[in-house]
N, C-alpha and C positions, 0 to 999 in steps of 0.2 A: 560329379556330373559329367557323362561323356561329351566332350567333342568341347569340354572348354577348360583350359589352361586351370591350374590353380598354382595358390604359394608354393607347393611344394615339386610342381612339375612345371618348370617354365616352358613355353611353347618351341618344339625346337623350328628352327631355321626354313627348314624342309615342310614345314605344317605351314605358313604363310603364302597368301594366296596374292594378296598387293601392300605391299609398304610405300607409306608415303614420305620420303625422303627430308622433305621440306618441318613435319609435324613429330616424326616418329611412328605413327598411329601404325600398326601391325595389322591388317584385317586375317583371319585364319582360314583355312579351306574347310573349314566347318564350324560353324556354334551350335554345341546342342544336335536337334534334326535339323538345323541350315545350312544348306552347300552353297558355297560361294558360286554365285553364278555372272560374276565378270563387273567389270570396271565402265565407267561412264564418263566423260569427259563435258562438261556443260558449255553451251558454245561463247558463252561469253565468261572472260578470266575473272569477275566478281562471284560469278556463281560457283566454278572450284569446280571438282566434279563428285562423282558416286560411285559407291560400291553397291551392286547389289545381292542377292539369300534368296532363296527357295529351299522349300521343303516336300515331302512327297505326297503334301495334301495337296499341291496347288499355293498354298499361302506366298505370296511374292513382298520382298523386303527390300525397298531403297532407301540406302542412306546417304545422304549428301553433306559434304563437307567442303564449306563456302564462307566465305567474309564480309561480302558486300563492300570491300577497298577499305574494310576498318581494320586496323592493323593492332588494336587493344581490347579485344572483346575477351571480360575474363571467363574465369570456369567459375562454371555453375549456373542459377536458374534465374538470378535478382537483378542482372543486368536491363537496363531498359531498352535496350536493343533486343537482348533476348527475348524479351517481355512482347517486343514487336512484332518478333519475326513468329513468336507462338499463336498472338492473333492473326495474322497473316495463312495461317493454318486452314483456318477458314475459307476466305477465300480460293484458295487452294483447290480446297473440297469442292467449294460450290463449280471449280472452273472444271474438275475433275468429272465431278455428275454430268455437267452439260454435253463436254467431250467426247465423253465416254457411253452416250445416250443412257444415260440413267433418270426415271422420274422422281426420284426424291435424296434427298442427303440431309440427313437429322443428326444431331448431336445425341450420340446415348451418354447420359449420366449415369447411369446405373450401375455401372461398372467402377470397381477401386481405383484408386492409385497405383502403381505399381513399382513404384520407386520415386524416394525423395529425392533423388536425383536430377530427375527429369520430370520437366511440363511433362505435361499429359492431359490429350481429349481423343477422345471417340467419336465415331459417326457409325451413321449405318444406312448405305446404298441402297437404293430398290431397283432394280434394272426394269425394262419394256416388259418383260413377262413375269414380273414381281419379285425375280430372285433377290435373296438379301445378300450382299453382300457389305461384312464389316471394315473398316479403317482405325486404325491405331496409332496416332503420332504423337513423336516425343522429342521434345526440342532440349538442346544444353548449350552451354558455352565451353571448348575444350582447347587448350592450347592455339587460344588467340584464331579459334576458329566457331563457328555453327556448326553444330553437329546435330541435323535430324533425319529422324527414321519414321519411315512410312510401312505400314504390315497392312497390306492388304488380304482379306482372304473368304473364302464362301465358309471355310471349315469352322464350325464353334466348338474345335477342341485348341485352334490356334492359341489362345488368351492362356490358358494354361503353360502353355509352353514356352510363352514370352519371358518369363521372369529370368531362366537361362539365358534367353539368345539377351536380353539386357545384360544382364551378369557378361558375357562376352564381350559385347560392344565395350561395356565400360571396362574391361581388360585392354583390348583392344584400341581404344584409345588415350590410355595413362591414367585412366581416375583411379584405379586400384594400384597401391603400394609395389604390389608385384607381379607388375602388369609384364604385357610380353612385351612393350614399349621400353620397359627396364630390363628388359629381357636379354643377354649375351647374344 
């Protein structure tokens, strides 16, 4: 798959876009079609901050990576913390619509899974003059942090394309064997 690492090509040095010193976690100057489009700082230290992705449909990608002052939150999906912070999605959403002048935010089921890895729900935005626009998030627990990502986008060939920029992120933060986190 271009534009994301595998076992047999570790990401070199020069392809990292922001390392986080503290975690490991390697974000790349590309996953897939995502160009790393910069770094976020959240104004209070519980919340950690963001990397954010675009791509050349418009599709815009933040991921945040934040503890809430818990300093044992394991990896993966079972934790009750995690479990919190994926309902708390919702809300999210709903504050997201308001803000953002949107008349409606639904949850679409209809869509798979797309990795056992990570929670995962959908929405789907209506804006003032009915445009749809979709949301994607997916929440984990990774090296004693929160790790979730937001894909928003008008495009509906986005969904397709996610299972890569997934496959990155989870390179990108240690969950695969040979990850750029284990990377030289």
């Amino acid at each position: 798959m271009p534009g994301v690492a595998s076992a047999v090509e570790p990401l070199p040095r020069e392809q990292i876009a922001f390392e986080d010193p503290f975690t490991g976690f390697r974000f790349p100057a590309a996953i897939g079609a995502y160009k790393f489009a910069g770094q976020a700082q959240f104004p209070r230290v519980q919340l950690g901050y963001g990397v954010n992705y675009v791509d050349n449909t418009g599709a815009k990608v933040s991921i945040a990576i934040y503890d809430m002052n818990f300093t044992d939150i394991p990896d993966g999906t079972a934790d009750p913390r995690v479990l919190d912070e994926f309902q708390q999605i919702e809300a999210g959403i709903a504050g997201m619509a308001k803000q953002g002048g949107f008349r409606s935010a639904a949850r679409n089921e209809s869509l798979p899974a797309l990795s056992k890895a990570w929670l995962q729900v959908n929405h789907e935005l209506v804006d003032g003059r009915g445009a749809r626009v979709q949301t994607y998030s997916f929440i984990r627990g990774q090296s004693r942090k929160f790790v979730k990502i937001r894909v928003t986008t008008a495009s509906q060939g986005t969904y397709a394309r996610l299972p890569t920029f997934l496959l990155g992120v989870s390179r990108a933060i240690g969950m695969l064997k040979d990850s750029p986190v284990n990377s030289p």
